[in-house]
Z-matrix of the N, CA and C atoms (Angstrom, degrees):
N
C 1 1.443
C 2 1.528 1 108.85
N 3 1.173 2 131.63 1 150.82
C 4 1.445 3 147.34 2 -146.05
C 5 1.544 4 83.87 3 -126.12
N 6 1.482 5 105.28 4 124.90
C 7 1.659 6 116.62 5 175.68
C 8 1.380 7 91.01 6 -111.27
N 9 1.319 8 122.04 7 155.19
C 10 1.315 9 130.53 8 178.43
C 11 1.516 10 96.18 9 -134.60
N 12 1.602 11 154.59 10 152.56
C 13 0.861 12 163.52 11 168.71
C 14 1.718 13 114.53 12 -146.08
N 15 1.309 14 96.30 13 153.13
C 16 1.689 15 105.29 14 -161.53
C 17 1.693 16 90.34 15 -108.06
N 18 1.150 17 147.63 16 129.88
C 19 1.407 18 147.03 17 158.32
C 20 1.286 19 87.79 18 -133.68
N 21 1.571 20 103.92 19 117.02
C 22 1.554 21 127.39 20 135.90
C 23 2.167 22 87.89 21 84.88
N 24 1.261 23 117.69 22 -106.92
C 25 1.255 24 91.00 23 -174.19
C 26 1.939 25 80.34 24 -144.05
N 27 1.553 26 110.23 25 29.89
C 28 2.028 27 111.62 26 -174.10
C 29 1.998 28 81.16 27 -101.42
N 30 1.298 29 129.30 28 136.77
C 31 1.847 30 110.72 29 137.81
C 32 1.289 31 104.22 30 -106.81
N 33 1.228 32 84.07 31 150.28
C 34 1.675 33 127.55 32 -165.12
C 35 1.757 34 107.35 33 -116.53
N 36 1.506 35 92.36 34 114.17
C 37 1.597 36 104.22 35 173.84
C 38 1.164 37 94.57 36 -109.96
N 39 1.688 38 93.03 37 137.21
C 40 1.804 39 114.72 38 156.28
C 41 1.211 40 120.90 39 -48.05
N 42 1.239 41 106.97 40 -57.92
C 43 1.409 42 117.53 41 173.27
C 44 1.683 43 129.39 42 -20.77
N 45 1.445 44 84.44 43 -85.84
C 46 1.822 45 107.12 44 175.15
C 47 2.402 46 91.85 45 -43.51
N 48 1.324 47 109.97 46 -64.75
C 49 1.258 48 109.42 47 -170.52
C 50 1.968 49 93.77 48 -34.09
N 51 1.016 50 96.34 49 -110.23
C 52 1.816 51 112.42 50 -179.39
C 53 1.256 52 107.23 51 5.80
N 54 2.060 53 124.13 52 -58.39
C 55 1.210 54 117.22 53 -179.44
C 56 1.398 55 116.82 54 -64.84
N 57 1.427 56 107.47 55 -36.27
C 58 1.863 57 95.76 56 -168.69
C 59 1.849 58 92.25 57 -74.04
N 60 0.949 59 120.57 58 -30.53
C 61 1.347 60 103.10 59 170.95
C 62 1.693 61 130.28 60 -47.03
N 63 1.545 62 87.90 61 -55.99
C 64 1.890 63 96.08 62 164.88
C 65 1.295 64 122.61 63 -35.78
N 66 1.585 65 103.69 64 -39.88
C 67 1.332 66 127.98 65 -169.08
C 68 1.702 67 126.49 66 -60.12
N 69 1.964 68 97.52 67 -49.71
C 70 1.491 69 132.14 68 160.49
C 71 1.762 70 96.60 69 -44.88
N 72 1.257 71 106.72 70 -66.77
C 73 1.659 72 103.61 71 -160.67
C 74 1.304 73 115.49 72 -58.49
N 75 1.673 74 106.53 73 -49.38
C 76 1.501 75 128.78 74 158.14
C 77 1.877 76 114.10 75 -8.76
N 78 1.528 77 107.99 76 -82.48
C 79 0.815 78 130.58 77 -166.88
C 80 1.770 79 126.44 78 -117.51
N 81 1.289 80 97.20 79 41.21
C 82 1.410 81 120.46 80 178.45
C 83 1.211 82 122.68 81 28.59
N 84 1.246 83 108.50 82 25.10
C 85 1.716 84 114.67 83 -176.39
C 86 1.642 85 108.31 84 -82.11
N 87 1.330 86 122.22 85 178.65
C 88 1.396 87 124.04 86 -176.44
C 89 1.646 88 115.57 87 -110.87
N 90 1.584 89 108.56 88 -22.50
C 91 1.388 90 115.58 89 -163.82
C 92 1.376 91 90.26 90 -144.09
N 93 1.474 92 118.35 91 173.62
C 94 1.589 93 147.11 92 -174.38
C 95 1.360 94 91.41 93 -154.65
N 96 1.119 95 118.14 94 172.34
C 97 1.082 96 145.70 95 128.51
C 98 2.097 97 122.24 96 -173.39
N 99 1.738 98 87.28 97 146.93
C 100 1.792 99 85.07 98 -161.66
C 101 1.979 100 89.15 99 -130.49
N 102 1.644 101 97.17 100 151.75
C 103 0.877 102 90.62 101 162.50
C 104 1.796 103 123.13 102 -158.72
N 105 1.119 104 135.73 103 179.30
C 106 1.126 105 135.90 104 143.03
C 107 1.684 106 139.22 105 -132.06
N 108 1.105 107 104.34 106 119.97
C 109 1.970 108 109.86 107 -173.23
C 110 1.555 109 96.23 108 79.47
N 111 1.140 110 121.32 109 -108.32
C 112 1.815 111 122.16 110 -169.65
C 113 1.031 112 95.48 111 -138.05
N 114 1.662 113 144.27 112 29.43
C 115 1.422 114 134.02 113 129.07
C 116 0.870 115 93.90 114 -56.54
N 117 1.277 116 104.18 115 175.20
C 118 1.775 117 131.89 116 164.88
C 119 1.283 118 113.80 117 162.50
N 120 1.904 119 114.79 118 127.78
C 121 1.247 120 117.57 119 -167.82
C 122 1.835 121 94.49 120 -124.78
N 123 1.644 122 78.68 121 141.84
C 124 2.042 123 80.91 122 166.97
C 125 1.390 124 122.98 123 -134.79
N 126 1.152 125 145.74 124 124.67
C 127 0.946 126 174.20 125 -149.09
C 128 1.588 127 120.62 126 -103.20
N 129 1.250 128 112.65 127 85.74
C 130 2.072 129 98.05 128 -169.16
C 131 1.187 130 92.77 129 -141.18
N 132 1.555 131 114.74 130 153.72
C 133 0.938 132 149.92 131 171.60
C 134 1.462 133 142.31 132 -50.44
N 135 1.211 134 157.27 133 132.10
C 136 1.924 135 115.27 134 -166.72
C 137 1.593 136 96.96 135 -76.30
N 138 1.098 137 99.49 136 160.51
C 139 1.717 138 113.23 137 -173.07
C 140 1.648 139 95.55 138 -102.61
N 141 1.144 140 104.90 139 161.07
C 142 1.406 141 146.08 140 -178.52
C 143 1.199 142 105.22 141 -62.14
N 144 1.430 143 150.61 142 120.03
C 145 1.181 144 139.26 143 153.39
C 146 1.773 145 108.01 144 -49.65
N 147 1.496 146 80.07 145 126.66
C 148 1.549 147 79.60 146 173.13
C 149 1.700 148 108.68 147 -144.61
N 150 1.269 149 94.85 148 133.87
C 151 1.690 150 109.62 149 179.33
C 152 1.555 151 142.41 150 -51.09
N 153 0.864 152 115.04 151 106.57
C 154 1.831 153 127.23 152 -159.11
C 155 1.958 154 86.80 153 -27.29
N 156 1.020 155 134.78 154 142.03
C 157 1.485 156 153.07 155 144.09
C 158 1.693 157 97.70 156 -34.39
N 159 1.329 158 146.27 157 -52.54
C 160 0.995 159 125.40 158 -162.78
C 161 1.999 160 108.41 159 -94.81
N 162 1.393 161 99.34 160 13.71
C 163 1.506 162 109.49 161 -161.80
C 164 1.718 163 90.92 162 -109.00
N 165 1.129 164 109.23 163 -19.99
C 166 2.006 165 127.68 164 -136.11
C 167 1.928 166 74.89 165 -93.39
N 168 1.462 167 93.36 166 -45.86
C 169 1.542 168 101.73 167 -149.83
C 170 1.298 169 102.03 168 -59.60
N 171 1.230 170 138.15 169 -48.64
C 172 1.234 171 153.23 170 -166.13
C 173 1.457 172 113.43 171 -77.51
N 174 0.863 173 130.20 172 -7.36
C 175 1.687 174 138.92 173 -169.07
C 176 1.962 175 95.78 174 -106.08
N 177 1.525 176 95.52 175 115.43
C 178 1.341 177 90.83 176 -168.12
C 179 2.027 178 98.14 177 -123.28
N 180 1.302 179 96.36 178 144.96
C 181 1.837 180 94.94 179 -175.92
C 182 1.420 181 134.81 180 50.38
N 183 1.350 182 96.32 181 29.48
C 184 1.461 183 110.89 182 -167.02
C 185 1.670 184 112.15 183 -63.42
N 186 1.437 185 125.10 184 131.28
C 187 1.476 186 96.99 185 -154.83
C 188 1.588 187 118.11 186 93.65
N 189 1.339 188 130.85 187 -25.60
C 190 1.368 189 99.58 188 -178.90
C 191 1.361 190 118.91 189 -120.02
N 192 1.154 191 119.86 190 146.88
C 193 1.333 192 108.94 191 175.92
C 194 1.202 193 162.27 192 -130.97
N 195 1.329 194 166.85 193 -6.33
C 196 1.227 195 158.14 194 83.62
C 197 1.362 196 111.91 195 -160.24
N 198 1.264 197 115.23 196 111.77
C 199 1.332 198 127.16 197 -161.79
C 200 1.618 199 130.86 198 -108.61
N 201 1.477 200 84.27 199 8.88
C 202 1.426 201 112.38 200 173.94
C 203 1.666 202 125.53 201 -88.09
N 204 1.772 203 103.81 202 -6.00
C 205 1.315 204 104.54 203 -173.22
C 206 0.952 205 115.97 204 -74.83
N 207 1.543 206 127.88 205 143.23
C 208 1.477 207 149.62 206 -165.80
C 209 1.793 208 78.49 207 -62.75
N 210 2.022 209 105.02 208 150.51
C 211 1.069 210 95.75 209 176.69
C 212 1.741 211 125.65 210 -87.64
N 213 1.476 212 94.42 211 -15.05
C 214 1.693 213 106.34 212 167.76
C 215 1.390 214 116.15 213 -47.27
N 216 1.420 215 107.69 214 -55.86
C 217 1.573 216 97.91 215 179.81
C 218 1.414 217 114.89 216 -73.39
N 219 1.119 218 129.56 217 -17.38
C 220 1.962 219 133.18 218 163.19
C 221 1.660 220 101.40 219 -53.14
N 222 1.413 221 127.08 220 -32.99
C 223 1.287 222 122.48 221 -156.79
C 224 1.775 223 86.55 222 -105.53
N 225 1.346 224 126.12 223 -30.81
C 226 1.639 225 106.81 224 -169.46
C 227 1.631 226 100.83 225 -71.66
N 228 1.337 227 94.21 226 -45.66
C 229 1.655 228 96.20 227 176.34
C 230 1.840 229 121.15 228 -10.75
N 231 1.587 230 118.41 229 126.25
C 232 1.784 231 95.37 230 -178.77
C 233 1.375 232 101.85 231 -92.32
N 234 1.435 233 107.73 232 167.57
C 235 1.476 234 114.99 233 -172.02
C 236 2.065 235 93.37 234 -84.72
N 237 1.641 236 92.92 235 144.01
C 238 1.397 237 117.55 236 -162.65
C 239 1.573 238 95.42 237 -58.13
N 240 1.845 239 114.21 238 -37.81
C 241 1.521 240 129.67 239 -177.78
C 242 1.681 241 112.67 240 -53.93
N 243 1.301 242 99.16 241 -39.48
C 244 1.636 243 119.00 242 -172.60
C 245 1.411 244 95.14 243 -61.53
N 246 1.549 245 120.41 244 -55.23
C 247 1.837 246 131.57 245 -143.54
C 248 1.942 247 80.36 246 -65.85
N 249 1.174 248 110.13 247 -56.29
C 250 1.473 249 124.27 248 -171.72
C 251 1.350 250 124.16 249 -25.72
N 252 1.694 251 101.98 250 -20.25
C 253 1.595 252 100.29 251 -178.64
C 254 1.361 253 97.70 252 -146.43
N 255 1.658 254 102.10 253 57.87
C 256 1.357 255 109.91 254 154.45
C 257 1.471 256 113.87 255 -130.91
N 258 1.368 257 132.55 256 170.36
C 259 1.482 258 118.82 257 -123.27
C 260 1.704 259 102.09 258 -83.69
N 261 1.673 260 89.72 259 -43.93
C 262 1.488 261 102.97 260 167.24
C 263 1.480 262 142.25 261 -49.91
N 264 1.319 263 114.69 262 -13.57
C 265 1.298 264 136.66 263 -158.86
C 266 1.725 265 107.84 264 -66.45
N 267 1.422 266 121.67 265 104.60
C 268 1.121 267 119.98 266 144.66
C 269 1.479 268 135.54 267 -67.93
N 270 1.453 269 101.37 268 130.59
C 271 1.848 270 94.69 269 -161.16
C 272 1.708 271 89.61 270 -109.23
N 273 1.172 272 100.75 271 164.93
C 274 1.790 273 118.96 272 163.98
C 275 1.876 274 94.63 273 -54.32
N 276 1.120 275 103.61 274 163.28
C 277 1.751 276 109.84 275 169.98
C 278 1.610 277 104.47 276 -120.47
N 279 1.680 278 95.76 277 -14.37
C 280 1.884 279 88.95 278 -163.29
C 281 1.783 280 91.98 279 -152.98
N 282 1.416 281 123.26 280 -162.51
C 283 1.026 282 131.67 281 -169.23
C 284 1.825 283 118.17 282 -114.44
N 285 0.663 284 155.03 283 59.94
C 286 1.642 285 159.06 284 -147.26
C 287 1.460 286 121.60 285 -126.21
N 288 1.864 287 88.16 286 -146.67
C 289 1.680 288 113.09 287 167.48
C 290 1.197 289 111.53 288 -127.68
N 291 1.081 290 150.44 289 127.69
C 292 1.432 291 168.59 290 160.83
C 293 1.548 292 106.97 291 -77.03
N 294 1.590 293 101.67 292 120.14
C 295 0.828 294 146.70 293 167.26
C 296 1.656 295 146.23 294 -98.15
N 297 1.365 296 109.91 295 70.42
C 298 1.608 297 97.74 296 -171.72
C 299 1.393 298 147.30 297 -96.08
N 300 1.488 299 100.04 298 46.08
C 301 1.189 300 121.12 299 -178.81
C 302 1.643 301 102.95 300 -166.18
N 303 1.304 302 120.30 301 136.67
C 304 1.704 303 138.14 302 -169.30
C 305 1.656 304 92.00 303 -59.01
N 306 1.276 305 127.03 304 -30.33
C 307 1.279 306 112.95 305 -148.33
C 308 2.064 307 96.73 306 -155.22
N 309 1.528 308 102.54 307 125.12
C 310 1.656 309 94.63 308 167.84
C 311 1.314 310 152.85 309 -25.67
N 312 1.521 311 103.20 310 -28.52
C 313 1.333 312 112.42 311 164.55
C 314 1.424 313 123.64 312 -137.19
N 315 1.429 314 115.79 313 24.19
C 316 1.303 315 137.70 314 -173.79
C 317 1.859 316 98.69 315 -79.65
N 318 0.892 317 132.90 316 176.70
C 319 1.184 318 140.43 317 134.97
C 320 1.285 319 146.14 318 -67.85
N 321 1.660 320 125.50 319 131.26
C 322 0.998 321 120.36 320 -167.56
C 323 1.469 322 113.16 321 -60.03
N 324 1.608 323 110.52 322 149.82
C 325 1.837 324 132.75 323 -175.38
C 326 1.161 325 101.85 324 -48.08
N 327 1.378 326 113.31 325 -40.89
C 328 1.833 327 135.65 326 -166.67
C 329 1.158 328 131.96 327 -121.25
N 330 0.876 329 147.70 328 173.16
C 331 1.339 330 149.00 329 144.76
C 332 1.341 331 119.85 330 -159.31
N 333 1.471 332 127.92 331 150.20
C 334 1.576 333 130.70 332 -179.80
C 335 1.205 334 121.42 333 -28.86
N 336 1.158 335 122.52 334 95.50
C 337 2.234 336 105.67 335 169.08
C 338 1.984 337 80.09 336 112.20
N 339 1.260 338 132.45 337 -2.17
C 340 1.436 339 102.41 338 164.38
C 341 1.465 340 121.64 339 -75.81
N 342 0.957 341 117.61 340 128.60
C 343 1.723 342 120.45 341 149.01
C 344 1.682 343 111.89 342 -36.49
N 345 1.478 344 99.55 343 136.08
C 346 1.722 345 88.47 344 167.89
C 347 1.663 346 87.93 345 -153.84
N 348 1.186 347 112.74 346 169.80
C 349 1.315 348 140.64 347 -170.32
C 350 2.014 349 110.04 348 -114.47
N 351 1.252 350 99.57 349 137.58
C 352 1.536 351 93.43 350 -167.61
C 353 1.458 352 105.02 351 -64.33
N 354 1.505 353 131.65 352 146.46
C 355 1.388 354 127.18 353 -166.85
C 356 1.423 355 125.69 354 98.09
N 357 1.568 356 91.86 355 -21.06
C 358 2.127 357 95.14 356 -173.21
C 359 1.718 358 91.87 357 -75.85
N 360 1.213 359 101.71 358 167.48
C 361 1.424 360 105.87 359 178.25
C 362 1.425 361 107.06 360 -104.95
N 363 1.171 362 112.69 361 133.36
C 364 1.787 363 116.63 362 172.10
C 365 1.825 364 117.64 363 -110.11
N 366 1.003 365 83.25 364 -7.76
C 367 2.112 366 85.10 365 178.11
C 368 1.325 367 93.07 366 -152.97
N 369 1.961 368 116.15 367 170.33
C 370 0.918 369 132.55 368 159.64
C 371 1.428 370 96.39 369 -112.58
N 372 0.999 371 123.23 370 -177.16
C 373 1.996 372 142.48 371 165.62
C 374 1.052 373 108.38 372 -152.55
N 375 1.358 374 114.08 373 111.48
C 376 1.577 375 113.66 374 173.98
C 377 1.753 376 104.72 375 -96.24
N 378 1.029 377 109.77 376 121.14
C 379 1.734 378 124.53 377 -177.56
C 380 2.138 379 106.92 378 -134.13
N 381 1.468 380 99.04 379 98.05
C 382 1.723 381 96.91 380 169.12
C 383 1.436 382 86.54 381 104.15
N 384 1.206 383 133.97 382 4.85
C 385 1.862 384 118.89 383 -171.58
C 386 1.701 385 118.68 384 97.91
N 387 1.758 386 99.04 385 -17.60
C 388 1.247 387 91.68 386 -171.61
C 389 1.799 388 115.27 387 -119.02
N 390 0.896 389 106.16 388 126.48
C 391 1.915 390 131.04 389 178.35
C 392 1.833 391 100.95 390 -34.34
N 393 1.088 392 111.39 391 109.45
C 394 1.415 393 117.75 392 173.08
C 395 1.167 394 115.20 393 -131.82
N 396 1.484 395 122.62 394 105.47
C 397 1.366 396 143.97 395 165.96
C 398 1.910 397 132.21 396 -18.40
N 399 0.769 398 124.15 397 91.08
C 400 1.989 399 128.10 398 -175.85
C 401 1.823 400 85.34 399 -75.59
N 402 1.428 401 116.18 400 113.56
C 403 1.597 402 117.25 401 141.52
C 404 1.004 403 111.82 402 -109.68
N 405 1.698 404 95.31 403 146.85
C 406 1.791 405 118.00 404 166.74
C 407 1.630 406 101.91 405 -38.33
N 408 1.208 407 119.98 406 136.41
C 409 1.399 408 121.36 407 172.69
C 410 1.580 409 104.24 408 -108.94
N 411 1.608 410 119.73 409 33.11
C 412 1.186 411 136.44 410 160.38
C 413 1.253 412 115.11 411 166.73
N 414 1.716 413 112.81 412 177.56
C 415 1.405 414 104.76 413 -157.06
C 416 1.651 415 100.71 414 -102.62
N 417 1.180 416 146.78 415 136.49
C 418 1.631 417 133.93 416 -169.46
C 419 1.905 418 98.15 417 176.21
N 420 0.902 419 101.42 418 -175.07
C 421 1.716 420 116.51 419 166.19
C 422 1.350 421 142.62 420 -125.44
N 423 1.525 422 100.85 421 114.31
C 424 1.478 423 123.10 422 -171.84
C 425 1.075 424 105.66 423 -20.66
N 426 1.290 425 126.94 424 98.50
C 427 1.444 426 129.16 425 161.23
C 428 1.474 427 129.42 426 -63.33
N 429 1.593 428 95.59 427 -56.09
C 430 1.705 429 101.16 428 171.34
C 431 1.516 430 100.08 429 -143.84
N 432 1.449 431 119.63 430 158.29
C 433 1.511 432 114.91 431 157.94
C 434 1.421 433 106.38 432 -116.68
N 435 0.959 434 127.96 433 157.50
C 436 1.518 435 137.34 434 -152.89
C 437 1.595 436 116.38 435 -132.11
N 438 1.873 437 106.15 436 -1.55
C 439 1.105 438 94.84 437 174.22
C 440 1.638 439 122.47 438 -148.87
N 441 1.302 440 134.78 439 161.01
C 442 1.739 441 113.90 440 -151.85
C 443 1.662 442 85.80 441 -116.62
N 444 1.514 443 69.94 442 152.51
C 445 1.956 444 91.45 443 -178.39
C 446 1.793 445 111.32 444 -65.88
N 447 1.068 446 110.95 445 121.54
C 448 1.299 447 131.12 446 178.99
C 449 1.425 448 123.72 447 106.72
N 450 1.458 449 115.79 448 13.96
C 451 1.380 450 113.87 449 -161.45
C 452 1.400 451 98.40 450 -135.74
N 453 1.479 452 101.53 451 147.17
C 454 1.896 453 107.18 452 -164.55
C 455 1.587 454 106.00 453 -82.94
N 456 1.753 455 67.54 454 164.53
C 457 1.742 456 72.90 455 -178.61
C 458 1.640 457 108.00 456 -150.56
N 459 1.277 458 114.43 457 145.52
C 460 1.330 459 124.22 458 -176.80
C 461 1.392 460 129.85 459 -71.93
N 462 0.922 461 133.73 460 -167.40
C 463 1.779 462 134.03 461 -163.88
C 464 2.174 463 93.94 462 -108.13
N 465 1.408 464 84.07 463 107.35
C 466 1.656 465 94.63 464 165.37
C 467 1.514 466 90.92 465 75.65
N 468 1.351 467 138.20 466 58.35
C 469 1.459 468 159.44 467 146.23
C 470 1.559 469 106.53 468 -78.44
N 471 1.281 470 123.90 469 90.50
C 472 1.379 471 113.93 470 144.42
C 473 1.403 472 115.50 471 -11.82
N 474 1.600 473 114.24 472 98.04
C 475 1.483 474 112.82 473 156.11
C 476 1.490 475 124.77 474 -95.99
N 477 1.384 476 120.34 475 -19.36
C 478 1.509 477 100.86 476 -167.94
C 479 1.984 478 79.01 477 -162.08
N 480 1.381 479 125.17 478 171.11
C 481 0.955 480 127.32 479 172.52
C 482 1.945 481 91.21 480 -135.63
N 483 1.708 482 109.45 481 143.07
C 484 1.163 483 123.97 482 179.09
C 485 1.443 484 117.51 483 -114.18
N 486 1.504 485 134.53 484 109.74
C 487 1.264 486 111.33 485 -170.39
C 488 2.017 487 103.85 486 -97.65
């Protein structure tokens, strides 16, 4: 059944909505839009997080990686799963971009061998456009960080270990 609804002085069919949607999936586009006289309806997709241009700029080789390492040290390496259930372990809280420094050419929050206090912030995560804060979930010293500025990271990712 075809709902028609009146908002404000535009109506709005379900219908037409649902199809241009079909339409989005259809044909991998992000947006629609249709119209007649000075209606006009649009139809888009959620967008991609995507990284401020002056954030973009600074993020270098993200993704690549070095294939030259001796394979002994590939095998001493601990597994990221292992770090996860040790006491220190800072995890991701959400799904994003990691960020370790407030600002592109600022300095990082952290670094290896700092002291920090529970509450200081050691990463940002940008997830949806918006800047979300990583705190120490205690007070100890950065032992290792585990992850490079500009590159995503998953939900409950070992980011940094605190001893």
């Amino acid at each position: 059944m075809t709902r028609k609804a009146k908002v404000g002085k535009i109506h709005i069919d379900d219908a037409l909505i649902r199809h241009l949607a079909d339409l989005l999936d259809e044909t991998g586009l992000s947006e629609i839009e249709v119209g007649t006289g000075r209606d006009r309806l649009r139809v888009s997709r959620a967008a991609a997080v995507s990284v401020p241009m002056q954030m973009a700029a600074n993020i270098s080789n993200k993704g690549v990686t070095n294939t030259n390492e001796p394979e002994d040290e590939l095998q001493n390496q601990p597994d990221r799963e292992d770090l996860g259930n040790e006491k220190g372990a800072v995890k991701a809280p959400m799904v994003g971009t990691v960020y370790v420094a407030p600002e592109p050419d600022a300095k990082p929050f952290v670094s290896e061998g700092d002291k920090v206090d529970q509450g200081d912030t050691l990463f940002i995560i940008e997830a949806m456009k918006t800047m979300n804060p990583v705190t120490a979930p205690r007070a100890g010293r950065v032992r290792k960080i585990l992850v490079e500025n500009g590159n995503p990271v998953e939900y409950d990712e070992v980011m940094a270990l605190i001893d």
